[in-house]
C-alpha positions in Angstrom: 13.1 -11.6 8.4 11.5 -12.0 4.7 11.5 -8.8 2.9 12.5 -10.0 -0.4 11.9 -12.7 -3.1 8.3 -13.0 -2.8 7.1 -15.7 -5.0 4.6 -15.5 -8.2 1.5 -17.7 -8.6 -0.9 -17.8 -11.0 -4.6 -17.9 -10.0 -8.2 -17.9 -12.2 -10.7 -15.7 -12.2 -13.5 -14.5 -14.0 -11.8 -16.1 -16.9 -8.8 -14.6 -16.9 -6.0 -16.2 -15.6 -3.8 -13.9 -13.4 0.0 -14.0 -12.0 0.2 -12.9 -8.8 3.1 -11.0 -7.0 2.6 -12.5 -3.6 4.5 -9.6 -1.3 1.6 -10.2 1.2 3.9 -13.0 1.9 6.9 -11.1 2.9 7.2 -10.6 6.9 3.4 -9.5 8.5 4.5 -7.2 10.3 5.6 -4.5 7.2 2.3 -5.5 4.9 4.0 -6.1 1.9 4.8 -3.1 0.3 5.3 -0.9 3.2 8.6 -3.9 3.3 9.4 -2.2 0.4 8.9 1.5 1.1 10.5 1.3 4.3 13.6 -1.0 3.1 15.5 2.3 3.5 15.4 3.1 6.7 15.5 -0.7 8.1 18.9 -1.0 6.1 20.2 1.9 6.6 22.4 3.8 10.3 21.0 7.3 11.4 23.4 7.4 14.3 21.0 10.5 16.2 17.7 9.3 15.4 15.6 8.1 18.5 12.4 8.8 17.2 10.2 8.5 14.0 7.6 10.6 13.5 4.8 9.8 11.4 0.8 10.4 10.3 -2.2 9.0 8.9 -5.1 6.9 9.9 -4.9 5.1 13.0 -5.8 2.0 10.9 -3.1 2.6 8.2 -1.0 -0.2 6.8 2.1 2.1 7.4 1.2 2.8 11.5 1.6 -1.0 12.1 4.6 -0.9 9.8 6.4 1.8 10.9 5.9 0.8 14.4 7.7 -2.2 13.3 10.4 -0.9 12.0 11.1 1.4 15.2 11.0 -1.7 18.0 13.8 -3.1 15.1 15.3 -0.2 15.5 15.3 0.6 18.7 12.8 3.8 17.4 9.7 5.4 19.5 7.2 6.1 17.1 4.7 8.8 17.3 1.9 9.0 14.6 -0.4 11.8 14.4 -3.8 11.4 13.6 -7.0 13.7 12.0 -9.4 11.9 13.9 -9.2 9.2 16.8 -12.8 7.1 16.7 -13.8 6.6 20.2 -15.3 3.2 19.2 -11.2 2.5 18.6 -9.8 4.2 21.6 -12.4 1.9 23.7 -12.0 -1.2 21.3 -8.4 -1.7 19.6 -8.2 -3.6 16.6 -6.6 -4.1 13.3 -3.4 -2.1 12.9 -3.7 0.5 15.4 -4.0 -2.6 17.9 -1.2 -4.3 16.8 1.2 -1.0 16.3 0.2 -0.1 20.1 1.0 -3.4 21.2 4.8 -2.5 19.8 5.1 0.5 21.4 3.8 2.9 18.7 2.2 6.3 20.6 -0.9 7.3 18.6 -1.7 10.9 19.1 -4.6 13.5 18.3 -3.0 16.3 15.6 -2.5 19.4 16.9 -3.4 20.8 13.7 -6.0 19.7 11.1 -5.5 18.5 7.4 -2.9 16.1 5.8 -0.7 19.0 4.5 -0.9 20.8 7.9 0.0 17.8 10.0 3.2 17.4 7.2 4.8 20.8 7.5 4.2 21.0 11.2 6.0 17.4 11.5 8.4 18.4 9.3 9.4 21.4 11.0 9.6 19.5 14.1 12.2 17.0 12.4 14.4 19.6 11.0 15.1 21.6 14.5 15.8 18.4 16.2 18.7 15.5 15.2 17.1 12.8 16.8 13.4 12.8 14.9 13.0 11.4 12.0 9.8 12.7 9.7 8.3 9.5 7.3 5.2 11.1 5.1 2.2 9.4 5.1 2.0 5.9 3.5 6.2 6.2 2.9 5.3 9.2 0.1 9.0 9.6 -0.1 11.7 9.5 -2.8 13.8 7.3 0.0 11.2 4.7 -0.9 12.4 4.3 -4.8 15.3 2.3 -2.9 12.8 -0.9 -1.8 11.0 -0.4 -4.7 13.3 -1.2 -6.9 14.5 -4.1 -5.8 10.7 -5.3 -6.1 11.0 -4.0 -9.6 14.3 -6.1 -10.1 12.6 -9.3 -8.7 9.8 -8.8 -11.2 12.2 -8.1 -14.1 14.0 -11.4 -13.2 10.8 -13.2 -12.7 9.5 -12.3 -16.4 12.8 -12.4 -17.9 12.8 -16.2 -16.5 9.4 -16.7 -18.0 10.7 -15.6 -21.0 8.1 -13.3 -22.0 7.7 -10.5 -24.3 5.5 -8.0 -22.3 3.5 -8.3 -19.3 0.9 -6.2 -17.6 1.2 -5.0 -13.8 -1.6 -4.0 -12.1 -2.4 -2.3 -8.6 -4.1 0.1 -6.6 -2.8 3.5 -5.4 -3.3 5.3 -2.6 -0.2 7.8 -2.8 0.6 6.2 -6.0 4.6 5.6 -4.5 4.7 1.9 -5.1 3.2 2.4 -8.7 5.7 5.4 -9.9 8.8 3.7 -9.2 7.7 0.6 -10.6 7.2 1.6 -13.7 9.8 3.9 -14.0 12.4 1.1 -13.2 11.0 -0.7 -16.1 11.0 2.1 -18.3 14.6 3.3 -17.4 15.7 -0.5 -18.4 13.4 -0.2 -21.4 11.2 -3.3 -20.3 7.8 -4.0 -22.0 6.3 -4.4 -18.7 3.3 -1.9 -18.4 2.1 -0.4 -14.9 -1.5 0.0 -14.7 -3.0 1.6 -11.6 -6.6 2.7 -9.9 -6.8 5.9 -7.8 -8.1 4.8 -4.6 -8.0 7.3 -1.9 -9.1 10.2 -4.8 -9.6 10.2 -7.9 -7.0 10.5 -10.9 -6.4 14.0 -11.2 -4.9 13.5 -7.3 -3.4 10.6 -8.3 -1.3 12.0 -11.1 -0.8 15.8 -8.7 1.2 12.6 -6.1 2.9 11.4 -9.1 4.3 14.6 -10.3 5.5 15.7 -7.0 7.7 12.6 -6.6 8.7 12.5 -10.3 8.6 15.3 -12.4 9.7 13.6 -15.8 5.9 12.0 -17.1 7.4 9.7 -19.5 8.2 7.7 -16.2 5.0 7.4 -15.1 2.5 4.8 -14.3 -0.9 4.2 -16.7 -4.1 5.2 -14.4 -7.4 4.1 -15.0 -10.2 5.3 -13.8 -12.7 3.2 -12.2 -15.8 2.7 -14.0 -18.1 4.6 -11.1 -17.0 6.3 -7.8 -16.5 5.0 -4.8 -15.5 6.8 -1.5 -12.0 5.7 0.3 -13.0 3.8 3.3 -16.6 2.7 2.8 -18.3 -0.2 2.3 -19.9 -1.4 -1.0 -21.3 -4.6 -1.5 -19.7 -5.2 -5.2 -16.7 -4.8 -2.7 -17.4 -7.9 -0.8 -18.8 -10.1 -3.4 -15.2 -9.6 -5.4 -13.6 -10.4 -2.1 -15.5 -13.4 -1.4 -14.6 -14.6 -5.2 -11.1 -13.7 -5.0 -10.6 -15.7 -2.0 -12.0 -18.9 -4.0 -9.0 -19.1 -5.3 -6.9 -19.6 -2.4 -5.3 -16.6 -1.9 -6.7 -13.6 0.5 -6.6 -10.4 -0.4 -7.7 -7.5 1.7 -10.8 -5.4 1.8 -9.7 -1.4 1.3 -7.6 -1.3 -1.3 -7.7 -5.1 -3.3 -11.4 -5.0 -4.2 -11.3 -1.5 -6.6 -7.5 -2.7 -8.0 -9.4 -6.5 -9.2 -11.7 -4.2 -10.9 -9.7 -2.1 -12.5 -7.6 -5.0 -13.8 -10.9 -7.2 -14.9 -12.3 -4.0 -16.6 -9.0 -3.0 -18.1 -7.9 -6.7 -19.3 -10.1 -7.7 -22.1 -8.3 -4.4 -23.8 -5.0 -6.2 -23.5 -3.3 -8.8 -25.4 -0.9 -9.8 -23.2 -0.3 -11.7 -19.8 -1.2 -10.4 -16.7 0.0 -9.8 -13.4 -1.1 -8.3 -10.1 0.5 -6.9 -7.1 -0.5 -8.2 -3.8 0.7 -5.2 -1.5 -0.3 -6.9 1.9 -2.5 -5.2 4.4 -4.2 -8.2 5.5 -4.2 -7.1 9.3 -6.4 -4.7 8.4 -9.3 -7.1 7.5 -9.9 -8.0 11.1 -11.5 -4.3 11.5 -12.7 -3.7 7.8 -15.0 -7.3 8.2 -16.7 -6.3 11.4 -17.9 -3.1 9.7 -19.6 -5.0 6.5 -20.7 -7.1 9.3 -22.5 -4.4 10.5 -23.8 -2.8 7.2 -24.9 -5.7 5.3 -25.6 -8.3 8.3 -28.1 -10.3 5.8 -25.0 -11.0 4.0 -23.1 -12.7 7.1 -26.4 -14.9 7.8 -24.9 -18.2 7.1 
């Protein structure tokens, strides 16, 4: 099972040319960096646990991930979820499909909100031996542990390349992967720069994640702030035409997260002078239920 030692290609586009982190390439099952987030609790024994429990979307990354790592483990997973679509309980698809199809139960909240669903979780963890309680997405200072060792492979990979500074870009949804990135290569006093977009809010939310997982700023992550607003989980054309050109060049990205990180990195690069590379985080699964929706809002688009 690859979880490590993802290779680097370079790719072109929109005149800039681009090295690319390819963790999408790591095993399918854990989407790239959930591998990474989750590294902990694959390598490590917790002699009572029997059962994870979890929450988010029920077409998170991190369901189908998790659910992987309990069948490894011999785990039952129960994720909690806000809101169940009837459309998906009738149709399964994309990650909540595939996490069902390992065993994963997927089960209505009994209370409402993100920070709700966490303390009650939590609570339920803590009076019982066997549970295990992940936060959503792998929000978790256990995750610092995968991340790392992505952080080491990049250090490596530059070092090799002989470079003298370098440019890392991705998008953030609880900002994890992005935080312990850059404070490994700030704690080894590396010139390589971590440059992230708020995705799932905007960067005032971004930076409240960041400071509950690390309190000391001078280890953070740069944000930027995309040039407009867009809302976490819709569909915008600019999204799919960026897509579509990305995926000229070989490699394919996915639709949620991918399309507002290129932009942030093609708005942010003429500003630097030096070379540039991007994280590919995985999450292709969930293309197979992102594309039907664009199907169905911009159908004059699928014509051909």
């Amino acid at each position: 099972m690859k979880l490590a030692n993802s290779p680097v290609e370079q790719i072109h586009v929109a005149g800039h040319d681009v090295f690319i982190k390819r963790d999408d390439l790591l095993h399918p099952q854990f989407s790239g960096n959930k591998a990474r987030k989750f590294l902990y609790f694959y390598e490590q024994d917790f002699p009572t646990v029997k059962k994870v429990l979890g929450y988010g979307s029920a077409q998170a990354n991190s369901l189908y991930s998790m659910a992987a790592l309990c069948q490894l483990k011999g785990w039952q997973l129960e994720f909690y979820v806000d809101h169940l679509p009837q459309l998906l309980l009738a149709n399964p698809s994309g990650n909540y499909a595939a996490a069902l199809a390992l065993g994963a139960k997927v089960l209505p909240a009994p209370v409402s909100g993100g920070e709700q669903i966490a303390s009650y979780l939590q609570q339920l963890a803590a009076n019982d031996p066997e549970c295990l309680f992940i936060e959503e997405g792998g929000r978790m200072a256990e995750a610092e542990y995968g991340v790392a060792k992505l952080a080491e492979e990049i250090a490596d990979w530059y070092q090799a390349e002989q470079l003298s500074q370098l440019a890392l870009f991705l998008p953030s949804g609880t900002g994890t992967t992005a935080l312990f990135l850059a404070k490994y290569f700030k704690q080894h006093e590396l010139a390589i720069e971590v440059f992230t977009c708020p995705v799932v809010g905007d960067a005032a939310y971004l930076q409240q994640q960041f400071d509950q997982l690390c309190a000391n700023r001078q280890w953070h992550p740069t944000i930027v702030a995309p040039a407009k607003k867009y809302h976490f989980g819709k569909c915008y054309r600019d999204f799919l035409t960026l897509w579509r050109l990305l995926n000229q060049t070989g490699v394919t990205f996915e639709l949620l997260y991918d399309p507002l990180g290129w932009m942030t990195l093609l708005q942010t690069a003429p500003t630097l002078a030096m070379p540039l590379m991007y994280l590919h985080q995985g999450g292709l699964l969930g293309n197979s239920s992102m594309l039907p929706r664009y199907q169905r809002k911009y159908p004059q688009l699928f014509s051909d």
